[in-house]
NUTORMI-862593 format. One record per residue (C-alpha): residue in one letter; z, x, y. Coordinates in steps of 0.25 Angstrom, whole numbers, plus 5000, padded with zeros to 4 digits. Layout:
N
AZXY/...
This chain:
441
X540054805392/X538854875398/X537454795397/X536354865393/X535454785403/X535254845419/X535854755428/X534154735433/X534054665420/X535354595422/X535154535435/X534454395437/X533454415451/X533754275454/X535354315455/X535254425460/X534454355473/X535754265474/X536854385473/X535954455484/X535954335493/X537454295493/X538454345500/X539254415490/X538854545492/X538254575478/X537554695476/X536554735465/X536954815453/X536154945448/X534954895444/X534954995431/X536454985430/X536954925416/X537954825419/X539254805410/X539454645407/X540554665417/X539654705428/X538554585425/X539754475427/X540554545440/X539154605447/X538154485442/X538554365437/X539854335446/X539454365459/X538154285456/X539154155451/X539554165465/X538654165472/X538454025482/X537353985474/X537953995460/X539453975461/X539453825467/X538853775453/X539753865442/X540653795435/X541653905428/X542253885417/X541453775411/X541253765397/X540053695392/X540353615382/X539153525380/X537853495386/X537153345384/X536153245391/X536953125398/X537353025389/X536353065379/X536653135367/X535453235361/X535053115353/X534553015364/X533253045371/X532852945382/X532953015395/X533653125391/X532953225401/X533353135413/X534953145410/X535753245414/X536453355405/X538053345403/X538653475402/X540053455397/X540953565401/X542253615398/X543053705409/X544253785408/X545353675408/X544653605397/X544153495405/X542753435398/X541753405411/X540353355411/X539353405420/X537753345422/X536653445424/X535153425424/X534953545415/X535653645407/X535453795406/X536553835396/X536553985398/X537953995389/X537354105381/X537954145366/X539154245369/X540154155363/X539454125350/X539354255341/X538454265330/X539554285318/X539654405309/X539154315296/X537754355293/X537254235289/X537454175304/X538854115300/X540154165303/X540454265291/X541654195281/X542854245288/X542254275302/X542754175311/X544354225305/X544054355308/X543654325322/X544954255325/X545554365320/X544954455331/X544154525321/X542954495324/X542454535339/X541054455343/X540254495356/X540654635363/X541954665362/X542654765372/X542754865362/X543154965373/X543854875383/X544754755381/X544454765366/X544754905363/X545954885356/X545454805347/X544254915342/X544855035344/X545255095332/X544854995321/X543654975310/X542554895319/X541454825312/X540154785323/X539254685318/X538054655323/X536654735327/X536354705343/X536854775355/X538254705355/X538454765344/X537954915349/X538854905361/X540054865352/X539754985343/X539455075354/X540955035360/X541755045349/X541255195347/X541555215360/X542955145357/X542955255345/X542655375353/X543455355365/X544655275362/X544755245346/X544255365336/X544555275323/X543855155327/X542855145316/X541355045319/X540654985310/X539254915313/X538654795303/X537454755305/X536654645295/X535154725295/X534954835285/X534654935297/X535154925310/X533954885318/X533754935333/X534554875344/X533754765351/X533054865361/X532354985355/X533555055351/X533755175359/X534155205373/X532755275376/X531755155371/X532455025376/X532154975389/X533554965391/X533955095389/X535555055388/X535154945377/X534555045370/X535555145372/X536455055364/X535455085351/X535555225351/X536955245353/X537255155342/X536455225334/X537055345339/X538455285333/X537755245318/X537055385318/X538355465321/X539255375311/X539955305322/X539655185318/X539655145304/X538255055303/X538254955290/X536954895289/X536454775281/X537754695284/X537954535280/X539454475286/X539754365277/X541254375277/X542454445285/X543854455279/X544954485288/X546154555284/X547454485282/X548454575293/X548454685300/X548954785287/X547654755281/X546854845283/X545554835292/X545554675299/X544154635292/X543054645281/X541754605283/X541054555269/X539754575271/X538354615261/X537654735264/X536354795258/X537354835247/X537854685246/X539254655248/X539854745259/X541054735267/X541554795280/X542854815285/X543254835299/X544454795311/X543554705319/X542154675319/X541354655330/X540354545327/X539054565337/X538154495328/X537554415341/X537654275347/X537054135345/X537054025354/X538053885354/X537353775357/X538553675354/X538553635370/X537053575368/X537353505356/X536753375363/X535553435368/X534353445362/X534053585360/X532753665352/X533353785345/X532753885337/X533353875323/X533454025322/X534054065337/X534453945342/X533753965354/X532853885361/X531653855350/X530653895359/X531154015362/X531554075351/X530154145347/X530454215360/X531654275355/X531654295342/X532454395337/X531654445327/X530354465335/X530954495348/X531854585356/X532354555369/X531254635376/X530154545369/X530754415372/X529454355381/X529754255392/X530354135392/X530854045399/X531153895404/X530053835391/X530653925380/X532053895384/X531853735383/X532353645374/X532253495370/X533553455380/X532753445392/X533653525403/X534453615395/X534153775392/X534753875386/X534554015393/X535154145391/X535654195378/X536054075372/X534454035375/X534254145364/X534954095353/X535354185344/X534154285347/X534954415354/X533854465361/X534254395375/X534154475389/X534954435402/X533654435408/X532954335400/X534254235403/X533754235417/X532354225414/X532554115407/X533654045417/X532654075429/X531454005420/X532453885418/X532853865433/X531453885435/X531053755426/X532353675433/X531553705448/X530353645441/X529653775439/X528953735426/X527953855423/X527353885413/X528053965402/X527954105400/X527054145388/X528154225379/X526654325376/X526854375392/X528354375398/X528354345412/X528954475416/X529554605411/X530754605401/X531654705397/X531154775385/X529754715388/X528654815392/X528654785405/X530054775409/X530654885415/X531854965408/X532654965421/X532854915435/X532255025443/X530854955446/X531554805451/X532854855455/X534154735457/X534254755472/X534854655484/X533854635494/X534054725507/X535054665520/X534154585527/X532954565519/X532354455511/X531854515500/X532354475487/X532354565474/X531354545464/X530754405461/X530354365447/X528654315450/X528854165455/X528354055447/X527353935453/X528253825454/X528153685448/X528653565456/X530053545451/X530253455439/X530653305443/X531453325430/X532453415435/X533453365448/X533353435461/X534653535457/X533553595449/X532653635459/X533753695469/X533053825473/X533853965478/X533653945494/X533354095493/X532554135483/X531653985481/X532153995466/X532753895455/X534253905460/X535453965451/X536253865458/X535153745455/X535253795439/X536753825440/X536753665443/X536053625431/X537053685421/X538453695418/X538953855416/X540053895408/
């Protein structure tokens, strides 16, 4: 699955300064290049998992299974801030161990919780059935690799009006016109007109011409009847079909402008979005936004009703914080249910957190004036041209890029020295100093 994001978007400075430094040889991707999710995990994010400064401190396959203070529950208050977490983990062997860190950043994000089909944010009567039927596909599904077999041919209903499920639509017409001619798509969506991608909507006026490119191709396929659009649609039920001799394997009972609709189809392909889990921080005392579920002080930030994800201002270590002293959620999961969520702004935000660990303790940026350019902002670039990804050159010095440096505070006496370990190269808040202060699934 090719990303509609440039590897110069996809690339955090800070690890890209420890993959140029090691001894493994790396060398940069294309700066302009879209990268599959393939290429972000075998030329990105494994070689920088072993790098000497990283791989000492993972812990594979651990899974979190609950965060707490040290014999206190979230009830009990005094000296709370002074005990250590307990991250209780889970590895493969089924093994339950306890771990103790001095703060927590859970960057677990939401992939494993789909949204459900049912409109009213519940799963839809007969949901969870058909999903252990194998009718009911969440995420991206291979429609043109691995899970071919299972689309080719059939009635195939996509629910859902983001990107995920542009790129599910635009690959089972490919399906169609290459492989399976009968294979017939379907696209429900719950507003009365189908709204603009997040972007501006075509290939020629988003700042990232491959996002946009996914608008008008898309549209392309409603336009040309390759796609049959139903608007205004409301999942309240789903009703699988007893055998194989039935007929089509599912129908959706819905209400439509109309009122009471119903769509039948092989499989459905629910792309309705994610939400985040926080089960594992049960025992923490956490501020959540009653709508997203994101931290309550970021939410105005990121509302989805306001803003896109090139109009998101700056944030950062403040905005991320909650009551649990010690304990931040970063990444996607940071923005609750909010879909508008950028690799980049994940290592904005984890670079503000580290930074707060070292005891930098500046300021906050006022959300009116971002600290830097941001894609889809006026002032970021559309491409990598200007500030190309690039190894510094045999026997020189010079590093690429650096993000302006902040005046730094004395470190905090609340934090232990772990936190304060700094890169011997570059000065910075250490990945292997944070890596320390967190338990990684």
């Amino acid at each position: 699955m090719r990303l509609f994001t440039p590897w110069c978007l996809a690339l955090d400075p800070a690890a890209v300064r420890l993959l140029t430094s090691s001894d493994g040889g790396w060398t940069p991707p294309d700066s302009d290049a879209l990268p599959t999710g393939a290429d972000l995990l075998d030329r990105y994010l494994a070689p920088l998992a072993a790098t000497p400064a990283i791989r000492p401190h993972l812990r594979l396959g651990h899974a979190v299974i609950g965060i707490t203070r040290q014999d206190l529950d979230k009830v009990r208050s005094p000296g709370r801030e002074r005990l250590p977490f307990v991250v209780r983990v889970r590895t493969r062997d089924g093994e339950e161990r306890d771990l103790q860190a001095s703060a927590v950043i859970d960057a677990s994000g939401t992939w494993t919780h789909p949204n459900p089909l049912g409109a009213g944010g519940l799963p839809a009567l007969g949901e969870r059935t058909a999903a252990a039927r194998g009718l009911v596909h969440t995420g991206l599904p291979d429609v043109l690799g691995a899970d071919r077999a299972h689309f080719a041919g059939g009635r195939v209903l996509v629910v859902g009006a983001g990107h995920s499920a542009a790129t599910s639509l635009l690959a089972l017409a490919e399906l169609r016109r290459r492989h399976a001619p009968s294979t017939q798509i379907v696209w429900a969506v719950r507003s009365a007109t189908p709204r603009p991608l997040v972007g501006k909507g075509s290939a020629a006026a988003d700042e990232l011409p491959a996002r946009g490119q996914l608008a008008t191709d898309l549209r392309a396929l409603v336009d040309g009847g390759q796609v049959e659009l139903v608007t205004g649609f409301h999942a309240r039920q789903l009703h699988t079909n007893p055998g194989p001799d039935s007929g089509v394997g599912i129908t959706v009972l819905g209400h439509g402008p109309a009122g009471p609709q119903q769509l039948q189809a092989d499989l459905v392909i629910n792309a309705t979005g994610f939400r985040p889990d926080h089960t594992v921080a049960s025992e923490l005392r956490l501020a959540l936004d009653p709508a997203l579920e994101s931290a309550a002080a970021l939410a105005p930030l990121i509302d989805p009703n306001v803003h896109t994800c090139g109009t998101v201002p700056a944030h950062g270590v403040h905005q991320l914080a909650h009551p649990e002293h010690g304990y931040w959620i970063v990444g996607m999961k940071s923005y609750g249910r909010a879909p508008t969520f950028l690799l980049a702004t994940g290592y904005e935000q984890v670079r503000s957190v580290v930074a707060a660990l070292a005891g930098d303790q500046a300021r906050p940026p006022s959300p009116s004036r971002p600290s830097h350019p941001r894609p889809g902002s006026a002032a970021s670039p559309t491409s990598c041209s200007a500030a190309p990804v690039t190894a510094p050159a045999a026997g020189s010095s010079r590093s690429p890029p650096q993000p302006r440096p902040r005046a730094r505070a004395r470190p905090s006496p609340r934090w232990p020295a772990t936190a304060q370990e700094a890169h011997p190269r570059t000065g910075e808040p250490s990945p292997a100093a944070s890596s320390q202060l967190a338990s990684h699934r």
